[in-house]
C-alpha positions in Angstrom: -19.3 -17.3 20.5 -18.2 -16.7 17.1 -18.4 -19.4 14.3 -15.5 -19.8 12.7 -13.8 -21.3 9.5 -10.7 -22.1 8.1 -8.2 -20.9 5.5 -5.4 -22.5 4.3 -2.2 -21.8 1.9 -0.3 -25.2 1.5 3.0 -24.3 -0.3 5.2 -26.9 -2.5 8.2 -27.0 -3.9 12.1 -28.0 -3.0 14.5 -26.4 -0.2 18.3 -27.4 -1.9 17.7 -30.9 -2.8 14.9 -31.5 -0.3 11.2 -31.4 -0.5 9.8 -28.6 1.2 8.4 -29.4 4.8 8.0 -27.4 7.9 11.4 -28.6 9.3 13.2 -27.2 6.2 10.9 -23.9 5.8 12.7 -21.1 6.9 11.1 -18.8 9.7 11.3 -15.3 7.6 8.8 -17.2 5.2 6.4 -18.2 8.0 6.8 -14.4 8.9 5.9 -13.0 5.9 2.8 -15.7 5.1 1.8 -14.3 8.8 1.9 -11.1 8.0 0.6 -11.0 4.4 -2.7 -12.9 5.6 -3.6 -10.4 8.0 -3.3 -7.5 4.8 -4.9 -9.7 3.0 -7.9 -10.6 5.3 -8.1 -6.8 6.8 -6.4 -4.6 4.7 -7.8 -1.4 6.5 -8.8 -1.6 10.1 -6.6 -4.3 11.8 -6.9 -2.8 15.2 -10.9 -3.9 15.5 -10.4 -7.1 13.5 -11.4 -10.8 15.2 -8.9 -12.9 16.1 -6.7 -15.2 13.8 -5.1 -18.0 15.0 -1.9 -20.1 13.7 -1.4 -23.3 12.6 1.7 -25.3 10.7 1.1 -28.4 9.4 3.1 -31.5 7.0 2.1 -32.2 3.6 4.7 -30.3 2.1 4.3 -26.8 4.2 0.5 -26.2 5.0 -0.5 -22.8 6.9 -3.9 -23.5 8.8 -5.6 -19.7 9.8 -8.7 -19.6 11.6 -10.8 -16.7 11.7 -14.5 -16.0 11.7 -17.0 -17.6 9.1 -17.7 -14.0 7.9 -14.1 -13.2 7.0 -13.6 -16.5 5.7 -16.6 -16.6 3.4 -15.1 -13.0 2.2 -11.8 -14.5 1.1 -13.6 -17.3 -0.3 -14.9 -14.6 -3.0 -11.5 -12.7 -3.0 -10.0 -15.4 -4.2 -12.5 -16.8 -6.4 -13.0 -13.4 -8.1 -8.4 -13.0 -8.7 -8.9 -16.7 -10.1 -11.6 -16.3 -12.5 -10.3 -12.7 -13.6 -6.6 -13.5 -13.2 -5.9 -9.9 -12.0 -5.7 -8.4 -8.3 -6.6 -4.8 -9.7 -9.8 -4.7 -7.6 -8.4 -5.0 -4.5 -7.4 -2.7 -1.9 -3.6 -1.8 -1.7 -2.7 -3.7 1.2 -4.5 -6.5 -0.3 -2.9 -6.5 -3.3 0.7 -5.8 -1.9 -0.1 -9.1 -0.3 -0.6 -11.3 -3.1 2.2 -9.6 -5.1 4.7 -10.4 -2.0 3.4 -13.8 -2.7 4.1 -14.0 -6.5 7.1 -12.4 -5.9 8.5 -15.3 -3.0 6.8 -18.4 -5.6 9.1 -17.2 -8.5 12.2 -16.4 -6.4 12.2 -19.4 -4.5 10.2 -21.4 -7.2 7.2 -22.8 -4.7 3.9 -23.1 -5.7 1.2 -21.6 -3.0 -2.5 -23.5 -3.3 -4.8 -21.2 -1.8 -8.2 -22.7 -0.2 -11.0 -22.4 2.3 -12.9 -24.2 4.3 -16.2 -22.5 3.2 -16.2 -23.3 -0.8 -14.4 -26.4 -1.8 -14.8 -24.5 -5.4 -12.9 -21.6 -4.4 -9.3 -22.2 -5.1 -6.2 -19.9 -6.3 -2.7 -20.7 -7.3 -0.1 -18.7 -7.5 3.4 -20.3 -9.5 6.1 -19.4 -10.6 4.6 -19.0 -13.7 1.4 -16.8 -12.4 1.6 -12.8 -12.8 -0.5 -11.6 -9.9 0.5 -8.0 -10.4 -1.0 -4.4 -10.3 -1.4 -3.0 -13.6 1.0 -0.1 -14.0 -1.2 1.9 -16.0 -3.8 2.3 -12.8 -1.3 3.8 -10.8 0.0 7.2 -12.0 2.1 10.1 -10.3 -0.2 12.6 -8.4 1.0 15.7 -5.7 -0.2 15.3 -2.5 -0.1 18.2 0.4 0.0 17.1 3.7 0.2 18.6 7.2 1.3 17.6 10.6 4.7 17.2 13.1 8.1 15.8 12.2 8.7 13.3 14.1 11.7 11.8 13.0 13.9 11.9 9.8 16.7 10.2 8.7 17.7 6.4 7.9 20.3 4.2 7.2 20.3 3.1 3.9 17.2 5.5 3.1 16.8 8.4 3.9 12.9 9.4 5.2 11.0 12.3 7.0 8.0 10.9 9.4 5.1 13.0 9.6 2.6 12.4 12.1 -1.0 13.7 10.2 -4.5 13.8 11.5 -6.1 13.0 8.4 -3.6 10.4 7.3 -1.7 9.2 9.9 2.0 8.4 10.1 3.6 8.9 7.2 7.3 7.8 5.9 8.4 10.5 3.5 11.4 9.3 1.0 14.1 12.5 1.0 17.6 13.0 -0.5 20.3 12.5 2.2 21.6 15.6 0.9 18.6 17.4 1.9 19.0 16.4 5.5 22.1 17.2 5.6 21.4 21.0 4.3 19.3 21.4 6.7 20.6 23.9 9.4 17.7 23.7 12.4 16.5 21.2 14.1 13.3 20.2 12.4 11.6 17.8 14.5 8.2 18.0 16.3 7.7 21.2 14.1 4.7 21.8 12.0 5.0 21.4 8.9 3.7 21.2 5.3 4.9 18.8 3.0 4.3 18.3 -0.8 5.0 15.1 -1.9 4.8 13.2 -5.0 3.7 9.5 -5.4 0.8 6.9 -6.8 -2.5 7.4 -6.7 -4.9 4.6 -8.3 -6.9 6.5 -11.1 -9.9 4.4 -10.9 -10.5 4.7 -6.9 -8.0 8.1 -6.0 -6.5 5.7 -3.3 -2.8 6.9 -2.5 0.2 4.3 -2.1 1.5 6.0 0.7 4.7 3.9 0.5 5.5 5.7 -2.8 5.6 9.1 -1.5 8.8 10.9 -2.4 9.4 14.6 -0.8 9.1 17.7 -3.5 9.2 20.5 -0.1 9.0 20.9 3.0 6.9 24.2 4.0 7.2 25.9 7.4 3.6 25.7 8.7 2.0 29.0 9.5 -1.8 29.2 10.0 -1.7 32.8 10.0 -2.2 34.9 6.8 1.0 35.5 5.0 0.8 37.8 2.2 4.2 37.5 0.8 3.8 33.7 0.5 0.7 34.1 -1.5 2.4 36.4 -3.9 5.3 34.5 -4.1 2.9 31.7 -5.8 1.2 34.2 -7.3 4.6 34.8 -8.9 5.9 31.5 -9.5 2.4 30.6 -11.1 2.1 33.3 -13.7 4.2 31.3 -16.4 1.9 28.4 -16.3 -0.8 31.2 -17.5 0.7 32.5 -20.1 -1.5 33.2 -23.8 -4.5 31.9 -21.8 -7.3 34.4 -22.1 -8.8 34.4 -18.8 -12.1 35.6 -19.7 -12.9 32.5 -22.4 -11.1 30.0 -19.5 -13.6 31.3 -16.9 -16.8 30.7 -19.6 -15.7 27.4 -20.3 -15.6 26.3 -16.6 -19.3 27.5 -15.8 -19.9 26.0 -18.9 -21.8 28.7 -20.8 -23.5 30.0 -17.4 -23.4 33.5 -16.7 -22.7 34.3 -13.3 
């Protein structure tokens, strides 16, 4: 059996006039502490984590999570490392989303969320109304992304999105222009498609924030060879080339190497 430790976020603060307590915390904030420890804890693969268990406790609101000693003593670093550095730039997207969603609820709803473990007594982070724990803008820039797969559903009610279901990425939640779906004349779904998209990428580590991803065009899929596609780019391209001597590009790329 499995050793395990202990994590815990205590949160203070009012509710109206009231000191906060777990009879006047409202359950959409338990549901998001719920959710943002398990991105926090296992950003990546949440289907072959251990188990966490649940616990809510007085003394203003105290969240108890339970979870293996390993995992625990990880977080104990985590947190130590955001606390000493006072950034969250090293973290994995998930991760960091997490502990943003956390600044975000502390300064909305003014709380303050004490963050400890049961592993190092040392090992503490706050997060007020007053903290910043935010990604730095200037590590997340606009890249173009191709992806391939089926359409499997498209539309939305307040936004509009494509879903495509990828092999390499998964199932991804493309942000489109109503007016595009609308256009569109055929019934596109569970057709292959290509789709380049725009959205962040993290400069330092090349990870994508795939909730950023914004549709440019969607391509029909064809594995076969299509010659009038490739000229078309071919085409389209040529501007981008213009007064660059091709022979002088080519010698600067093998970098003086003859081939």
């Amino acid at each position: 059996m499995e050793k395990i430790a202990e994590i815990e976020i205590r949160i203070t603060g009012k509710s109206g006039n009231q000191n906060l307590k777990p009879d006047n915390f409202d359950i959409r904030h338990v549901s998001s502490i719920l959710q943002h420890i398990e991105d926090m804890l296992y950003p990546t693969n949440k289907k072959e984590r251990p188990l966490i268990t649940y616990d809510l406790k007085e003394g203003s609101v105290r969240h108890l999570f339970k979870t293996t000693v390993q995992s625990v003593i990880g977080f104990s670093a985590i947190i130590a490392q955001i606390e000493s550095s006072q950034s969250i730039d090293f973290l994995e997207l998930k991760s960091a989303r997490a502990f943003e969603a956390i600044q975000d609820l502390s300064r909305q709803k003014n709380f303050n969320f004490e963050i400890t473990t049961s592993q190092n007594q040392d090992s503490k982070l706050n997060i007020t109304p007053k903290t910043s724990f935010y990604r730095s803008e200037n590590l997340w820039v606009d890249a173009e992304f191709y992806f391939y797969g089926i359409l499997k559903d498209a539309g939305g009610k307040n936004k509009a999105n494509i879903h495509i279901d990828t092999d390499d990425f998964g199932y991804l939640a493309i942000s489109v222009g109503k007016d595009f779906l609308r256009e569109q004349k055929e019934n596109m779904l569970y057709k292959k498609f290509g789709v380049r998209a725009v959205g962040k990428q993290n400069q330092d580590t090349g990870e994508m924030d795939f909730k950023s991803l914004r549709l440019i065009e969607l391509i029909d899929y064809n594995t076969n060879y299509d010659d009038q596609y490739l000229n078309d780019l071919i085409k389209k391209a040529k501007s981008n080339w213009n007064g660059v001597d091709a022979n002088s590009w080519l010698n600067q790329l093998r970098g003086g190497y003859e081939a």
